[in-house]
Every structure is written in C-alpha cells, then in structure tokens.
N, C-alpha and C positions, 0 to 999 in steps of 0.2 A: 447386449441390449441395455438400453437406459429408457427408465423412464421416470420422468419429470411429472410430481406432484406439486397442485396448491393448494390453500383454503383459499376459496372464493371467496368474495364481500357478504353471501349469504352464509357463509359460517363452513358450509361445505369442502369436503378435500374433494379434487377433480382428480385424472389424469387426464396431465394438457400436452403432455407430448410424449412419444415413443418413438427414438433413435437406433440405431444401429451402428458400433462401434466399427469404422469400416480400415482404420490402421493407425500410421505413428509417421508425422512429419519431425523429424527428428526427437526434439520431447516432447510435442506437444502430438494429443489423440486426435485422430481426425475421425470425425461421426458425421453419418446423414441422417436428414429426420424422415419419420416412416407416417405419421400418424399427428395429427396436430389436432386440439380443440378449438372451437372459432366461436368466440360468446356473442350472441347475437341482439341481448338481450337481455331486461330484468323484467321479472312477473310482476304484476301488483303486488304478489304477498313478499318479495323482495328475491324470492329463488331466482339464480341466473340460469339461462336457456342459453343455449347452444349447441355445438354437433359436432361430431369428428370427423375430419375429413384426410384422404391419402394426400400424401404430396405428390405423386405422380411416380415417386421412387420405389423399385421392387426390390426388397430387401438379398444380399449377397447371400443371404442361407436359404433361398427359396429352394435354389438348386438342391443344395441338400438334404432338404427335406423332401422335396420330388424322388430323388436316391433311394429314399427309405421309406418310401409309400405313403406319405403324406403330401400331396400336392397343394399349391393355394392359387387358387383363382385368379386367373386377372384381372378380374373386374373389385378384388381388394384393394387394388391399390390404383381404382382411376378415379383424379382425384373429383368428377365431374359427378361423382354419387355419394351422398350423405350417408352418414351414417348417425343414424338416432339412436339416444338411448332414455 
C-alpha cells in the first residue's frame, strides 16, 4: 500500500492518494490507485475543501481480507459516493 501525502496551499498535510502495489513489469512497480482526493475548492478563510473519492478499483487483498473475516463492502470502492471528511 502507498500512500501519497501533501501540504496544501492552506498549510495542511492531506492524504491525496492511496495505491495498491499490484507487481513488477520488469524494474519498474506497477500500482493501481484505490482512493484519490479531488479539491474542490478554497474557503474564504483560505482552508481547501475537497473529498475522497474510489476509483472504481477494488483493491487485490480484499479477497484476503474476506479469508480472515474482515470483509469490505462494495459500495467503498464505487466511485459514484463521496466520501467526506
């Protein structure tokens, strides 16, 4: 799992993306992203607004986690529902 930190222009560290290392095309890793931030926005007071949204991709350890009694919903990863914070 990678995940990708910024400071925002409002001073703020976010995380703006959550990938999943999915293998190795020869040297190089190949990853798909799970989870992305989408800034929509700056407040008057200058905070950025925005929201995380699925990419539509359900991550390759779901399975395994379902294995060992942690299941995760499908509706985490469609990308058509916001997720606020």
């Amino acid at each position: 799992m990678i995940i990708q930190v910024a400071r925002l222009s409002d001073g703020r560290r976010k995380i703006m993306s959550i990938q999943e290392i999915t293998g190795m095309e020869g040297d190089v890793i190949t990853m798909q992203e799970i989870f992305c931030f989408e800034q929509t926005g700056v407040a008057p007071d200058g905070t950025v607004l925005g929201h995380f949204r699925a990419t539509g991709i359900r991550p390759r350890f779901a399975d395994r986690l379902q294995a060992r009694g942690a299941p995760l919903a499908d509706y985490l990863f469609d990308p058509s529902r916001i997720k606020e914070r």
